[in-house]
N, C-alpha and C positions, 0 to 999 in steps of 0.2 A: 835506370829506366831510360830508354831512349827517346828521342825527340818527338818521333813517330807517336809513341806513348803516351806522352803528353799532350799529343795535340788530342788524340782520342778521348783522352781525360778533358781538356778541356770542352772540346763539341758537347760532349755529355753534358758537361755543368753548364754550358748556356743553353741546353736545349732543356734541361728541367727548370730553367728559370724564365719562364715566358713573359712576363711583367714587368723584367727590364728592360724592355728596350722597342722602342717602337719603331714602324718600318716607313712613319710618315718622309724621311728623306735617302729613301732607297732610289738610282738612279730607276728609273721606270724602264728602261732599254737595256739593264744590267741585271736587274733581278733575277738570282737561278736557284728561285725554290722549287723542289720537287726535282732537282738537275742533280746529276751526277759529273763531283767534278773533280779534277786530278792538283792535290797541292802538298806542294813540296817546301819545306823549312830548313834554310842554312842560320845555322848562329853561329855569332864571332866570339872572339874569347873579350876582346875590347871593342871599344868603342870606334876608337879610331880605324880599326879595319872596315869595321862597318862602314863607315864615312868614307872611306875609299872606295868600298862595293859601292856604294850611294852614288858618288860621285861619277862615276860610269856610264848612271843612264840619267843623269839628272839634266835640264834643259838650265839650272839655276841652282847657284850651292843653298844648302838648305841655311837660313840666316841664324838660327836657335842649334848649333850644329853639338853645342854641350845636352841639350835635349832630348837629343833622337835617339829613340832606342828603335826602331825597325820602320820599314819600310813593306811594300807588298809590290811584285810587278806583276801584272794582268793579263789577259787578251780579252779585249771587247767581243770580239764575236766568238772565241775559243774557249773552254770550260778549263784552262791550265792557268797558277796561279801559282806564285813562290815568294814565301813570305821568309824575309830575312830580319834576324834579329837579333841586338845585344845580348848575349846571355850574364847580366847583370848577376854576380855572386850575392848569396845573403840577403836577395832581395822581390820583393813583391813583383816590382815593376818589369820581368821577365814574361810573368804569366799572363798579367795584364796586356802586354806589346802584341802578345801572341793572338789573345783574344780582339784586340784591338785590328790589328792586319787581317786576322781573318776575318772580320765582317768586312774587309776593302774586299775581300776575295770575293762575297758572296754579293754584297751591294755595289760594288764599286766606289765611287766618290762620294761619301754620304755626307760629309762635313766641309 
């Protein structure tokens, strides 16, 4: 299955799960419900590449840098969105990364 795939599979399961998650810290000038919007997914084989993608646009190295499994880069007033991420073998925290970036895509900065 491709990544593509998976991301489809994932939008479906958060959208048949309405009851987790609330939209009380969605930036107010970012929300693109009802927007049609264009997002793209690289994953790395490791970590460390990621942290080098990372490293690239980052204004400050990320300080937890054994933590980060993905990242998302944005446009504020543009509907394009590319969410990068460890592709962690054997492990949950893959799908999770993916769902996680993708609400930066839709909300922006919510945390």
């Amino acid at each position: 299955m491709n990544d593509i795939m998976y991301l489809v599979i994932l939008v479906l399961i958060l959208l048949a799960m309405p009851g987790c998650s609330t939209t009380e810290h969605i930036q107010q000038d970012f929300d693109k419900t009802g927007k049609v919007m264009s997002i793209q997914v690289t994953t790395y084989e490791t970590r460390e590449a990621l942290l080098e993608r990372y490293s690239l646009n980052s204004n400050a190295p990320y300080l937890n840098e054994d933590q980060i499994d993905g990242f998302s880069e944005y446009t504020m007033g543009g509907m394009e969105c590319t969410i990068h991420a460890y592709r962690a073998p054997y492990s949950d925290s893959y799908s999770q990364t993916l769902g996680h970036e993708l609400r930066h895509c839709l909300e922006g900065n919510w945390h």
